[in-house]
Backbone and ligand atoms as CSV (ligand in chain L), in Angstrom:
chain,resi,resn,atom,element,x,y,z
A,1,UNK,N,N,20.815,4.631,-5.309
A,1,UNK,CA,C,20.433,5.980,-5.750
A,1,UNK,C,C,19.923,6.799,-4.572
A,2,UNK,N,N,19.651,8.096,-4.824
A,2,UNK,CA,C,19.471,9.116,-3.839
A,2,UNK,C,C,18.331,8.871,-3.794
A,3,UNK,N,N,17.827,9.509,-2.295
A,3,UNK,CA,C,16.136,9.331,-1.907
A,3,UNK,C,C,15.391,10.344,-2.985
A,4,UNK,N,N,14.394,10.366,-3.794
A,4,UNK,CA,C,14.183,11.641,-3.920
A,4,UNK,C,C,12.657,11.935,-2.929
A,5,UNK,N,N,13.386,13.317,-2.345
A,5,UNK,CA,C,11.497,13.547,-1.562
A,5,UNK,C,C,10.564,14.055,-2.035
A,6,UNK,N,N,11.095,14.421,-3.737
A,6,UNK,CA,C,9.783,14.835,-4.720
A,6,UNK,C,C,8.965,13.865,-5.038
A,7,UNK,N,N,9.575,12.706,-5.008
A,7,UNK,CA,C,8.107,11.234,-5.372
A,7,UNK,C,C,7.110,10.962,-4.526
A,8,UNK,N,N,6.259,10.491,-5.115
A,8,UNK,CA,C,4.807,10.748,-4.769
A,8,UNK,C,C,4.074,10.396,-3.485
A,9,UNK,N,N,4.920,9.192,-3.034
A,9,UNK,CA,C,4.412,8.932,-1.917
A,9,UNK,C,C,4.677,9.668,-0.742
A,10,UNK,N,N,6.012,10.022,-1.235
A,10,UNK,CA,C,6.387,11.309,-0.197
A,10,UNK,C,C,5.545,13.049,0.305
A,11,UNK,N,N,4.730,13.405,-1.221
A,11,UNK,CA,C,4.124,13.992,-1.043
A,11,UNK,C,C,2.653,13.827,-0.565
A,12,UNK,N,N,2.573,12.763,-0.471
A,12,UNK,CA,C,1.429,12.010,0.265
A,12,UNK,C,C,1.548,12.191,1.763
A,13,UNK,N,N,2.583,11.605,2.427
A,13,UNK,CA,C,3.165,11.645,3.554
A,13,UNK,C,C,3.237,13.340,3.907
A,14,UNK,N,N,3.718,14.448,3.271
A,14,UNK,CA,C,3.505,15.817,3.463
A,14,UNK,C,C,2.544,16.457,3.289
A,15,UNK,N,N,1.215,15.665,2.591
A,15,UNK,CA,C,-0.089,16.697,3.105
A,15,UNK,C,C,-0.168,17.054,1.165
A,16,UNK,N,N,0.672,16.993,0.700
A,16,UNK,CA,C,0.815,17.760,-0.868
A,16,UNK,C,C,-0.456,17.347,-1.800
A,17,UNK,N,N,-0.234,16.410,-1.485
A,17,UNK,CA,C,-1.324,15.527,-2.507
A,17,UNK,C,C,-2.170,14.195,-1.484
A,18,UNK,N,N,-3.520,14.134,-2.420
A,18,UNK,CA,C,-4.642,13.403,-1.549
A,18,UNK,C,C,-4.339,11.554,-1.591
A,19,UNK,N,N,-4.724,11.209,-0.180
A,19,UNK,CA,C,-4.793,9.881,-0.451
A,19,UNK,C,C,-6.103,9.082,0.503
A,20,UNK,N,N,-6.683,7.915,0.285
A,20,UNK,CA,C,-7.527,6.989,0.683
A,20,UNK,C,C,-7.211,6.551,1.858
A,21,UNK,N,N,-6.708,7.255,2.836
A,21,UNK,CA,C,-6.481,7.057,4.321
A,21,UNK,C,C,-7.215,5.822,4.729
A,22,UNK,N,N,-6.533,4.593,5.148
A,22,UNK,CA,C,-6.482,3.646,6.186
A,22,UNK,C,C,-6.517,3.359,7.088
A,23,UNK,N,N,-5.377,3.498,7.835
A,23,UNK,CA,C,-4.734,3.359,8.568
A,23,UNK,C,C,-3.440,4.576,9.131
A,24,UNK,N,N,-3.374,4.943,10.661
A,24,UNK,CA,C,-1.836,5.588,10.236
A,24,UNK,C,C,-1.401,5.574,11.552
A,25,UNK,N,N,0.093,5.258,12.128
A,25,UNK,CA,C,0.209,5.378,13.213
A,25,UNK,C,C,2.132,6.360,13.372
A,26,UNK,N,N,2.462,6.203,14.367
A,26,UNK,CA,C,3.493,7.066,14.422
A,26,UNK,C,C,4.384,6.828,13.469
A,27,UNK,N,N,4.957,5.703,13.136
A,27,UNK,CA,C,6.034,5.077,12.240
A,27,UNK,C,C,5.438,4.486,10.294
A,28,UNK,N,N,3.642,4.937,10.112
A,28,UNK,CA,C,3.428,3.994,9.070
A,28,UNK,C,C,1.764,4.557,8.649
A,29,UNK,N,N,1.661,4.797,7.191
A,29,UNK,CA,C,1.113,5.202,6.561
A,29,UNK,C,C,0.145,4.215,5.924
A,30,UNK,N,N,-1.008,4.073,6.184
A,30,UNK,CA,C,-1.955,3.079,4.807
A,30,UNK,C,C,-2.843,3.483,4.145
A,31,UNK,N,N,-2.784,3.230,2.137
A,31,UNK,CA,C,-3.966,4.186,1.952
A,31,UNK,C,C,-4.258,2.989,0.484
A,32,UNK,N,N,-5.492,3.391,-0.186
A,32,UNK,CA,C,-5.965,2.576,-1.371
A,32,UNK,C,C,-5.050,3.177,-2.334
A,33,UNK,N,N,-4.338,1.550,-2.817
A,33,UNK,CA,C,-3.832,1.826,-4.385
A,33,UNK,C,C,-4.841,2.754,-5.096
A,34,UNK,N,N,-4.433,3.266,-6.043
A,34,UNK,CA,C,-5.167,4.220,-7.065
A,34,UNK,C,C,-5.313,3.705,-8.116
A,35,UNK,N,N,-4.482,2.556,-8.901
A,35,UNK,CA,C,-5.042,1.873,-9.864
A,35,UNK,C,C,-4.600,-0.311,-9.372
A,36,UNK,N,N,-5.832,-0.264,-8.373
A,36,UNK,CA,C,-5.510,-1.461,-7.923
A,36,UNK,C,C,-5.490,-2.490,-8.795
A,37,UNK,N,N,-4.926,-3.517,-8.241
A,37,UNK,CA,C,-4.615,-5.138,-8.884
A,37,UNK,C,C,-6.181,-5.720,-8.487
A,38,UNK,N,N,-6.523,-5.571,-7.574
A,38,UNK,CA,C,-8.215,-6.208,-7.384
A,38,UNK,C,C,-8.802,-5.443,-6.836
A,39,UNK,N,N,-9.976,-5.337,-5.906
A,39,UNK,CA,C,-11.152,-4.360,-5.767
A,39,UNK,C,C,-10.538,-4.819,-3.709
A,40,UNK,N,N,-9.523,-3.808,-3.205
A,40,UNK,CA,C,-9.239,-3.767,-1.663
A,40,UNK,C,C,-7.913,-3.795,-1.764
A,41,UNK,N,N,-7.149,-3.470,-3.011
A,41,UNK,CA,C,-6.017,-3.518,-2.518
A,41,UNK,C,C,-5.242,-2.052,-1.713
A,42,UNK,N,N,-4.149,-2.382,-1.037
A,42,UNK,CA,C,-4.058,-1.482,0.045
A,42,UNK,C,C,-2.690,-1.541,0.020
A,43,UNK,N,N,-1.760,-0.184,0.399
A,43,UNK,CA,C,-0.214,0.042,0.265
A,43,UNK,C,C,-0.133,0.723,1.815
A,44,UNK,N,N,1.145,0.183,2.207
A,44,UNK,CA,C,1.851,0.915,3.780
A,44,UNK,C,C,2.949,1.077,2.957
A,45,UNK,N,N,2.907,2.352,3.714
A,45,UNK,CA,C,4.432,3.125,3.970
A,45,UNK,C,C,4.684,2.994,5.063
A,46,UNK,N,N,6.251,3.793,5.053
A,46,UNK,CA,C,6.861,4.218,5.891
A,46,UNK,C,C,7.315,5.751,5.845
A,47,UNK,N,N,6.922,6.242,7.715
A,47,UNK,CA,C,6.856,7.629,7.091
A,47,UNK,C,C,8.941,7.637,7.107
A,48,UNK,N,N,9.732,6.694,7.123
A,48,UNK,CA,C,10.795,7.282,6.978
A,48,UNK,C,C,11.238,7.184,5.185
A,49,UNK,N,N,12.032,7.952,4.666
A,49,UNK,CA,C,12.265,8.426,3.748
A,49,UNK,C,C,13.269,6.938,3.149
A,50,UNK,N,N,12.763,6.039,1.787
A,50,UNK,CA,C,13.811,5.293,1.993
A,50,UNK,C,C,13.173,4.160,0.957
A,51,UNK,N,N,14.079,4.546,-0.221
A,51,UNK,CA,C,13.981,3.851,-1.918
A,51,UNK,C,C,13.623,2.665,-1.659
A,52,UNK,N,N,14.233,1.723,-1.309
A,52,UNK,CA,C,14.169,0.150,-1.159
A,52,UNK,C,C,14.061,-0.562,0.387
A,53,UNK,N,N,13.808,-1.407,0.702
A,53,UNK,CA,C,14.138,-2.274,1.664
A,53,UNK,C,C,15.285,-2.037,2.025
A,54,UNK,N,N,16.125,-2.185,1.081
A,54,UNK,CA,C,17.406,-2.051,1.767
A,54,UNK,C,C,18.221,-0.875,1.889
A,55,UNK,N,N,17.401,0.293,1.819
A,55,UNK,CA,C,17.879,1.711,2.485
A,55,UNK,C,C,17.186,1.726,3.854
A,56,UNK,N,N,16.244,0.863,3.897
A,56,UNK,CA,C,14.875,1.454,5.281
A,56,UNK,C,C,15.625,1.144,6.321
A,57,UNK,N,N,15.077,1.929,7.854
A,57,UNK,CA,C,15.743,1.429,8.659
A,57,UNK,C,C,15.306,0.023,9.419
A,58,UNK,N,N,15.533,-1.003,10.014
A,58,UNK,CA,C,15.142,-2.257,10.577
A,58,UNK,C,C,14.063,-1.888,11.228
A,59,UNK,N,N,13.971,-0.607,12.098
A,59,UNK,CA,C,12.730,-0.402,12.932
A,59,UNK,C,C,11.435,0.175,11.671
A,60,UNK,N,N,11.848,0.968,10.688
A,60,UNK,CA,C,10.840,0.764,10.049
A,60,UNK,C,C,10.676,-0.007,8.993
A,61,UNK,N,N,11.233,-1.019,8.889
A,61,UNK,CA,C,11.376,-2.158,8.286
A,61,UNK,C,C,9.952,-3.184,9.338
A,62,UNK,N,N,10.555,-2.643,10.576
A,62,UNK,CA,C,9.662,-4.009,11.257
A,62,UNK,C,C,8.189,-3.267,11.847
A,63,UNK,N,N,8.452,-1.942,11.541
A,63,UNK,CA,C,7.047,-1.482,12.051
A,63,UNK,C,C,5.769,-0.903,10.372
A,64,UNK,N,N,6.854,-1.497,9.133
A,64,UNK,CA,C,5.546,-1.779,8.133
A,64,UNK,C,C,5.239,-2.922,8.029
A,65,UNK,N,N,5.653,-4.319,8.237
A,65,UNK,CA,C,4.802,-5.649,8.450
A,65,UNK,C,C,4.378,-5.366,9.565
A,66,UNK,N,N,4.294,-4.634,10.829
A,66,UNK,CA,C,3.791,-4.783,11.502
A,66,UNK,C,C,1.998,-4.289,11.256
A,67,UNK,N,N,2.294,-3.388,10.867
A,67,UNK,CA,C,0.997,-2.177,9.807
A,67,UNK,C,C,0.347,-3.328,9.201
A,68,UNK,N,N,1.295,-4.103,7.710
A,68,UNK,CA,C,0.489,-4.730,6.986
A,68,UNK,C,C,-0.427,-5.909,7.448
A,69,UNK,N,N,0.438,-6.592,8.656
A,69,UNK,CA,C,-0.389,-7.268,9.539
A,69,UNK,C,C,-1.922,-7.019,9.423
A,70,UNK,N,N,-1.609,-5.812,10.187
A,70,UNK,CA,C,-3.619,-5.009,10.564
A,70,UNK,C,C,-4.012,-4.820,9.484
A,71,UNK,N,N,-3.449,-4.068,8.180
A,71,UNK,CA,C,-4.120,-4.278,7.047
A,71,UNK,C,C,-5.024,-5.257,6.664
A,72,UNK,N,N,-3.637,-5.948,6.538
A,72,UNK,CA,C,-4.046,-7.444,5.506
A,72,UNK,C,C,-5.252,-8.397,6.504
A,73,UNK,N,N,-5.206,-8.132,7.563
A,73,UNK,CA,C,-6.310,-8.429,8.672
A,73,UNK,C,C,-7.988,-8.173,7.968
A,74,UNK,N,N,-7.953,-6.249,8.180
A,74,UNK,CA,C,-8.710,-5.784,7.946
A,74,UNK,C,C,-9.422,-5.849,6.270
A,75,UNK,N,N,-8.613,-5.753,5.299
A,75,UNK,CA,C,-8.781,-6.029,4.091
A,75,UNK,C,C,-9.302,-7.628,4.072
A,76,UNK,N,N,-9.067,-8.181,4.615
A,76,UNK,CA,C,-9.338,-9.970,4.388
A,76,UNK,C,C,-10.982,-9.451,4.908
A,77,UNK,N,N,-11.112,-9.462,5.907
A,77,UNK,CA,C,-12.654,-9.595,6.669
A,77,UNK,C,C,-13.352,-8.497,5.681
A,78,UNK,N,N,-13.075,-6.866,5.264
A,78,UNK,CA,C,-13.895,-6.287,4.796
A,78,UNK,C,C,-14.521,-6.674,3.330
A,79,UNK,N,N,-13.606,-7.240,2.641
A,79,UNK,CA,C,-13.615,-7.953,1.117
A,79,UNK,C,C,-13.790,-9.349,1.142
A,80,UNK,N,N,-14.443,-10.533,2.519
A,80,UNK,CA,C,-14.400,-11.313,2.389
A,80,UNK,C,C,-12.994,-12.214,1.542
A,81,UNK,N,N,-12.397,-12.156,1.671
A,81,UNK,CA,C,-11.432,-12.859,0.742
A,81,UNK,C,C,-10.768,-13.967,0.964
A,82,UNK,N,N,-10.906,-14.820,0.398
A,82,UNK,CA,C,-9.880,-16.073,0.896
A,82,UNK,C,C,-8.411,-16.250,1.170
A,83,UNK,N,N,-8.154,-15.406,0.457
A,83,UNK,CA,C,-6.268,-15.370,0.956
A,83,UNK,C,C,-5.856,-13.472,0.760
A,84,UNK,N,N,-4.810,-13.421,0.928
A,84,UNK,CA,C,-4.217,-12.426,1.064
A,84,UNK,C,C,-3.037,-12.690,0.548
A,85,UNK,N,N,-2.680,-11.625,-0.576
A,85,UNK,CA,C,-1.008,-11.571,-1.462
A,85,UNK,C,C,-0.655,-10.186,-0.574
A,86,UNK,N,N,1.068,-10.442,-0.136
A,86,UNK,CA,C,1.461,-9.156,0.780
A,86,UNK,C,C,3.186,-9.303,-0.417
A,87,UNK,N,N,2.596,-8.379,-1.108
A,87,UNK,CA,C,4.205,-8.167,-2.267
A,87,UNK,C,C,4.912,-6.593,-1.779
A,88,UNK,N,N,5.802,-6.835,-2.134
A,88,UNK,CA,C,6.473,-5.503,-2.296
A,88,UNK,C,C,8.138,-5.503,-3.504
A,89,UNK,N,N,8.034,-4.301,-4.285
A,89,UNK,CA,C,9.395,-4.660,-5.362
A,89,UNK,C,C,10.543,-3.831,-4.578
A,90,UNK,N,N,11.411,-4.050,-5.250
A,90,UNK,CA,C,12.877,-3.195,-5.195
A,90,UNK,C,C,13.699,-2.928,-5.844
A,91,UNK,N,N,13.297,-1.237,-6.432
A,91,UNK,CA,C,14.681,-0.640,-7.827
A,91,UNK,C,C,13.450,-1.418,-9.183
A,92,UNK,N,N,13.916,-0.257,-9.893
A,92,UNK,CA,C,13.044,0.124,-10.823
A,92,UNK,C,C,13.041,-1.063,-11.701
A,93,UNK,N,N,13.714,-1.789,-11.638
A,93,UNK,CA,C,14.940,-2.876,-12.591
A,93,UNK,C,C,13.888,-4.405,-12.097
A,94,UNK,N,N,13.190,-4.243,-10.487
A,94,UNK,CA,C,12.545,-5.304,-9.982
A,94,UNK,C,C,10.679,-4.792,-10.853
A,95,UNK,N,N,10.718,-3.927,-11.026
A,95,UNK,CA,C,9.270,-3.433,-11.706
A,95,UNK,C,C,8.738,-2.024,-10.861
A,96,UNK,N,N,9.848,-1.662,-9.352
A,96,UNK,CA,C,9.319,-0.808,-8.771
A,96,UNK,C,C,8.444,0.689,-9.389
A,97,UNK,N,N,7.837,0.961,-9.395
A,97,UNK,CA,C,7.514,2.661,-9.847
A,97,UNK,C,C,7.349,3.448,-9.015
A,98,UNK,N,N,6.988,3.024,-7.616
A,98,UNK,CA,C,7.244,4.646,-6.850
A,98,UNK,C,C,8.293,4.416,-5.815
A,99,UNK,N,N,9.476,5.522,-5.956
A,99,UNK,CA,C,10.789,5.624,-5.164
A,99,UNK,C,C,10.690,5.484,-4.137
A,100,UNK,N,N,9.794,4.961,-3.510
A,100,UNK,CA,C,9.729,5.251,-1.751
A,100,UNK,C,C,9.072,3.526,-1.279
A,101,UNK,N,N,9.814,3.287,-0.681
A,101,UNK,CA,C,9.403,1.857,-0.172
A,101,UNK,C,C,8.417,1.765,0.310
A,102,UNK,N,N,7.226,0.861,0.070
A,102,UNK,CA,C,5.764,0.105,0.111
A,102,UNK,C,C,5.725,-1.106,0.199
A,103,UNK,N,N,4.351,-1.451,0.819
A,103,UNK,CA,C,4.205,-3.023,0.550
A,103,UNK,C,C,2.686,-3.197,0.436
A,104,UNK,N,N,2.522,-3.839,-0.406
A,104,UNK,CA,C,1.064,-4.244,-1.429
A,104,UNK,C,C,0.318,-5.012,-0.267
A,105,UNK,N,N,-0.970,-5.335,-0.196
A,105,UNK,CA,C,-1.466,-5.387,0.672
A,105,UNK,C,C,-2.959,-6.055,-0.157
A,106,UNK,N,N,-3.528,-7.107,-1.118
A,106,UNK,CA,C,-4.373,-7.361,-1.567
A,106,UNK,C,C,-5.013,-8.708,-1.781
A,107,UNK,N,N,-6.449,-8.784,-1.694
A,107,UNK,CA,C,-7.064,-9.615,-1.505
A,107,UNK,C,C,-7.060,-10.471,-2.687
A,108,UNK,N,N,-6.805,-12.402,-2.688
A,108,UNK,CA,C,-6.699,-12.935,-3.568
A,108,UNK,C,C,-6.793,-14.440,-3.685
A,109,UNK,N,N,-7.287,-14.921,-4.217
A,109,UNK,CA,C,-8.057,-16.502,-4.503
A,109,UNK,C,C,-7.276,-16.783,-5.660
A,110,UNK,N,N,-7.011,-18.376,-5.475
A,110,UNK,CA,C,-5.985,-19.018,-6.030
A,110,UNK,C,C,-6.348,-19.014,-7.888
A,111,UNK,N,N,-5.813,-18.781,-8.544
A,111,UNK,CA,C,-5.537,-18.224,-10.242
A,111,UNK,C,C,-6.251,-16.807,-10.210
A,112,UNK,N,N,-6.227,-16.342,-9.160
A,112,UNK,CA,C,-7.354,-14.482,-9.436
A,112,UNK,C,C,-7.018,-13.850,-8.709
A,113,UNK,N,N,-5.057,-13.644,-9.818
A,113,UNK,CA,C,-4.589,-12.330,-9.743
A,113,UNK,C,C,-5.303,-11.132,-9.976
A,114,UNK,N,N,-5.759,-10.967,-10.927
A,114,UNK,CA,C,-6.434,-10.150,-11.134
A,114,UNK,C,C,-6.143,-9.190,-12.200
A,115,UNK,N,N,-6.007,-7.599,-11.893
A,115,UNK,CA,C,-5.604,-6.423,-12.964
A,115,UNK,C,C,-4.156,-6.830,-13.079
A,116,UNK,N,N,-3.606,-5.801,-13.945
A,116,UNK,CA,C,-2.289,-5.124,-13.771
A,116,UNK,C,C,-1.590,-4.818,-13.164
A,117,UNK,N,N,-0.546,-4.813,-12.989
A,117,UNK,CA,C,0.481,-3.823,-12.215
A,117,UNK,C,C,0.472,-2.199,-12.624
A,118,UNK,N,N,-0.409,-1.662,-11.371
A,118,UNK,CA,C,-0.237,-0.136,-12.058
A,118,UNK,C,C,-0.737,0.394,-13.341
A,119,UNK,N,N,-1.657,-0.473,-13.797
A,119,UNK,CA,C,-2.034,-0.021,-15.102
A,119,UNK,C,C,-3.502,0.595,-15.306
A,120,UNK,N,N,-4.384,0.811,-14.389
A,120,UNK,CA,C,-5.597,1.348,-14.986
A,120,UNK,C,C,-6.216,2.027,-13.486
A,121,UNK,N,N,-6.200,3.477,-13.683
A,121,UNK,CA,C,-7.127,3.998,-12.813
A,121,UNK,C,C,-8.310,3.680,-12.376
A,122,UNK,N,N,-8.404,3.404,-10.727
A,122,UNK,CA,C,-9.884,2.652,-10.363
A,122,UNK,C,C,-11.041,4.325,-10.236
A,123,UNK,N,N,-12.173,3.872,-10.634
A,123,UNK,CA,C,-12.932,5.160,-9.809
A,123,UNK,C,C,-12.720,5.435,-8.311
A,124,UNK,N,N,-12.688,7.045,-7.986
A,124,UNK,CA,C,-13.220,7.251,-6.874
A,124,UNK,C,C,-13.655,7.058,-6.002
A,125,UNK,N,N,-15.048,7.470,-6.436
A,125,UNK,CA,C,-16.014,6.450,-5.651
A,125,UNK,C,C,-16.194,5.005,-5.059
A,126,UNK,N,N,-15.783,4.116,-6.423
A,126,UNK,CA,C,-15.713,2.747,-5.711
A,126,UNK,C,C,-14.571,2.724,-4.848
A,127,UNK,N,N,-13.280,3.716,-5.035
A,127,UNK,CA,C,-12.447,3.515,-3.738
A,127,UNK,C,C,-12.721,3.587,-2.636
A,128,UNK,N,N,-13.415,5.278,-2.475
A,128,UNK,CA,C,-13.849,5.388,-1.150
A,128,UNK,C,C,-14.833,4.129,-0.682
A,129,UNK,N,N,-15.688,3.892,-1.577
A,129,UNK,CA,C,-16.784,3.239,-0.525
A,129,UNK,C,C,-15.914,1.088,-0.092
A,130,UNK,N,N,-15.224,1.064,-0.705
A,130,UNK,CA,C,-14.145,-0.001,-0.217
A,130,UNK,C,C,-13.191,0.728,0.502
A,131,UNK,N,N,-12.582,1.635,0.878
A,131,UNK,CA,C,-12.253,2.220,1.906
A,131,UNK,C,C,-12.771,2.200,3.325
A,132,UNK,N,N,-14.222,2.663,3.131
A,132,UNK,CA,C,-14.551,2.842,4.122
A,132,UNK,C,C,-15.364,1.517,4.746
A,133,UNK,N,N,-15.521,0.403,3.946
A,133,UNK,CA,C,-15.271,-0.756,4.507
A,133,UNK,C,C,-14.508,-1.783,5.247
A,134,UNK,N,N,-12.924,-1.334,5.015
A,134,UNK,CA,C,-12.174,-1.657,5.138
A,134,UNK,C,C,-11.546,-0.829,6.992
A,135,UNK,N,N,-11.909,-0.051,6.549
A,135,UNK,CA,C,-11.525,0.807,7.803
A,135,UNK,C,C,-12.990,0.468,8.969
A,136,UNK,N,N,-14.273,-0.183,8.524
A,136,UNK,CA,C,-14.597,-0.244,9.725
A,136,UNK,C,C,-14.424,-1.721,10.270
A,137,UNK,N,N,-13.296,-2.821,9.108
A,137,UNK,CA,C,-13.143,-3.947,9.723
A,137,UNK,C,C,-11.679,-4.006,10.945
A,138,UNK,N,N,-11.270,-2.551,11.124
A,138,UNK,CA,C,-9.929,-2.207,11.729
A,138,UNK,C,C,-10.272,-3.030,13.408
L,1,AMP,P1,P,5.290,-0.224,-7.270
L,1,AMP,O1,O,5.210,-0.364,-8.761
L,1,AMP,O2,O,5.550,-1.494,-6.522
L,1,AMP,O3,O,6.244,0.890,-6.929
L,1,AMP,O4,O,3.845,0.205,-6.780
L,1,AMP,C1,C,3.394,1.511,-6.773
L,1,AMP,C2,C,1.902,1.438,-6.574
L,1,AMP,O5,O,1.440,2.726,-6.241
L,1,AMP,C3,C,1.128,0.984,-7.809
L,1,AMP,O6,O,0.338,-0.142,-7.471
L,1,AMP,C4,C,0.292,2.200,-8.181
L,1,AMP,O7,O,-0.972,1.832,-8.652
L,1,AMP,C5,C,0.210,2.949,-6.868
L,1,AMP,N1,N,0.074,4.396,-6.939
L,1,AMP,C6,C,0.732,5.268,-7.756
L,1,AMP,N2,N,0.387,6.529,-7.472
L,1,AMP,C7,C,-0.493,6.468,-6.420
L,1,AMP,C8,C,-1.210,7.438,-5.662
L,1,AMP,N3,N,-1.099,8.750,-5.915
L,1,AMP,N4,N,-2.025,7.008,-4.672
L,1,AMP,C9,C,-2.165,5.686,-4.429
L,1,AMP,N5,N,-1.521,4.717,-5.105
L,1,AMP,C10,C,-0.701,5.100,-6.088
């Protein structure tokens, strides 16, 4: 299917709409899920335009594990956490919901998955202030 550049993450990437800034470097975007799976979870983009894995290009293919790397780094030490889950879907058909390729980025101990997929708005507040934990374990 076609890219669309009206989906959300895209307008994230254009300034349109607000996000929980991370991380960001020339090729890659990181900001707090909005209705996380546990309390630090964290999404990279790519600022190139590109539905699935397998539209992205290899270089930004290899420069968002490179991102989630430092993430999943930083998220481990700021949330104390014992392990780290690094998922990402593909096509709506795999469970995807936003058109623009991501990769999940969240803290996790063995049977404690945790929330939902996408199902319940976290507060604000507790984002930012796990945000800004997270960003000073960078
Ligand atoms: P997926 O279902 O793999 O496409 O994941 C999309 C993720 O984006 C879900 O975990 C949502 O909670 C999250 N999400 C949706 N809208 C936003 C937003 N505006 N800012 C941050 N995260 C979002």
């Amino acid at each position: 299917m076609a890219y669309d550049p009206q989906n959300i993450f895209a307008k994230i990437l254009r300034g349109e709409i607000p996000c929980i800034k991370l991380y960001e470097d020339e090729h890659t975007l990181s900001f707090m899920d909005i209705m996380p799976q546990a309390d630090g979870h964290a999404l990279v983009i790519p600022k190139e335009g590109a539905e699935t894995l397998l539209e992205l290009s290899d270089d930004s293919a290899a420069a968002c594990i490179k991102t989630a790397k430092k993430v999943a780094a930083a998220v481990k030490k700021a949330m104390d956490a014992p392990g780290i889950v690094i998922f990402q879907l593909n096509g709506a058909a795999a469970g995807q919901t936003v058109p623009h390729y991501h990769v999940h980025v969240l803290p996790s101990s063995l049977g404690a998955m945790g929330k939902g997929h996408a199902s319940k708005m976290e507060d604000q507040a507790k984002l930012q202030a796990i945000a800004e934990k997270i960003r000073a374990a960078f």
